[in-house]
C-alpha positions as CSV (number, residue, x, y, z in Angstrom):
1,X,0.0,0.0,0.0
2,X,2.8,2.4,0.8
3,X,4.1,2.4,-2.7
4,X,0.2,3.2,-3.9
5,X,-0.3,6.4,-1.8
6,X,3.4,7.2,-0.7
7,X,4.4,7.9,3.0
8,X,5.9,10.8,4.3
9,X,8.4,10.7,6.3
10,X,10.8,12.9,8.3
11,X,14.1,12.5,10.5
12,X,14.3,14.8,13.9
13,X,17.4,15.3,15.9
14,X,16.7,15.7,20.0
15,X,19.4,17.3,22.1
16,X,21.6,14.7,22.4
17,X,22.2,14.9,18.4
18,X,20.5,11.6,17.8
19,X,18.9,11.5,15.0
20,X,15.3,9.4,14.5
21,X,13.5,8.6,11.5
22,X,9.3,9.2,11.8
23,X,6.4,8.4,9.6
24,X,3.8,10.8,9.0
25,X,0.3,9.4,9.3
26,X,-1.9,12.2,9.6
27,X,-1.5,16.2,10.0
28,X,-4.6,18.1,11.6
29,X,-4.5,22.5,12.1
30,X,-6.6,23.0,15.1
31,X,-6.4,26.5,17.4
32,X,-3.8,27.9,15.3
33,X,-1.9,25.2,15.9
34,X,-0.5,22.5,13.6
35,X,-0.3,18.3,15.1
36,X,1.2,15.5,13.4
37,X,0.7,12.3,14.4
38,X,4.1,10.3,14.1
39,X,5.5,6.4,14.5
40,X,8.9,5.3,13.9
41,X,9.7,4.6,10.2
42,X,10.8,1.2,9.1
43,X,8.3,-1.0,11.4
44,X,7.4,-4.5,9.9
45,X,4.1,-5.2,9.6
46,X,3.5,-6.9,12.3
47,X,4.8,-4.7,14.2
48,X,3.4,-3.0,16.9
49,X,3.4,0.8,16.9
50,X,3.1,3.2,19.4
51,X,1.7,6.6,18.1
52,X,2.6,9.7,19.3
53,X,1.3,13.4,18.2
54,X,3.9,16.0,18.1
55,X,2.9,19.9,17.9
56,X,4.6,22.7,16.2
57,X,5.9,25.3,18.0
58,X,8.0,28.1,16.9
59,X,11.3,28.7,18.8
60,X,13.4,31.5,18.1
61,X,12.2,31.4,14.0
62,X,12.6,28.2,13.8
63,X,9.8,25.1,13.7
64,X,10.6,22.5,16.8
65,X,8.1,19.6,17.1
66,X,7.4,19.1,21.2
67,X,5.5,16.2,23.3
68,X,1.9,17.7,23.8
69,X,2.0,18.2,27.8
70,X,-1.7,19.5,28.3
71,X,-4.0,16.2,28.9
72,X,-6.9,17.6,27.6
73,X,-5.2,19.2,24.3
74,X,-3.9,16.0,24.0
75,X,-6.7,14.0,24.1
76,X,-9.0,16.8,21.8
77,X,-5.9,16.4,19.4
78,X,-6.0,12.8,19.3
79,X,-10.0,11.9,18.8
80,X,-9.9,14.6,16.2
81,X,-6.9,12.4,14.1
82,X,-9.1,9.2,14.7
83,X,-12.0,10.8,13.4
């Protein structure tokens, strides 16, 4: 299926300098804000993946993609993605 459609994917760097490689399943604007929901690229098939939804922030001019701290944003932000 992935060849059908195409994926898009993305590599991040944290502060250590490590670098990881993420594929982008969905992309939702909500608040002004923009959310992508991420897993890590490369999985099998069968294997399990844990998603996580990243938001976009803007430090000091530059895009940075953080962990969504607020519960509640968190959960609005995920039932919107599954919808």
């Amino acid at each position: 299926m992935e060849d059908m459609y195409g994926s898009d994917f993305m590599t991040i760097v944290d502060e250590d300098g490590t670098e990881y490689e993420l594929e982008i399943l969905s992309t939702l604007e909500y608040n002004g804000c923009s959310y992508l929901a991420v897993i890590p690229a490369g999985l099998e098939e069968d294997e399990d993946a844990e998603v996580n939804i990243l938001k976009s922030v803007e430090e000091d001019g530059d895009s940075v993609l953080v962990a969504i701290e607020d519960d509640n944003e968190l959960e609005t932000v995920y039932q919107m993605i599954m919808d």
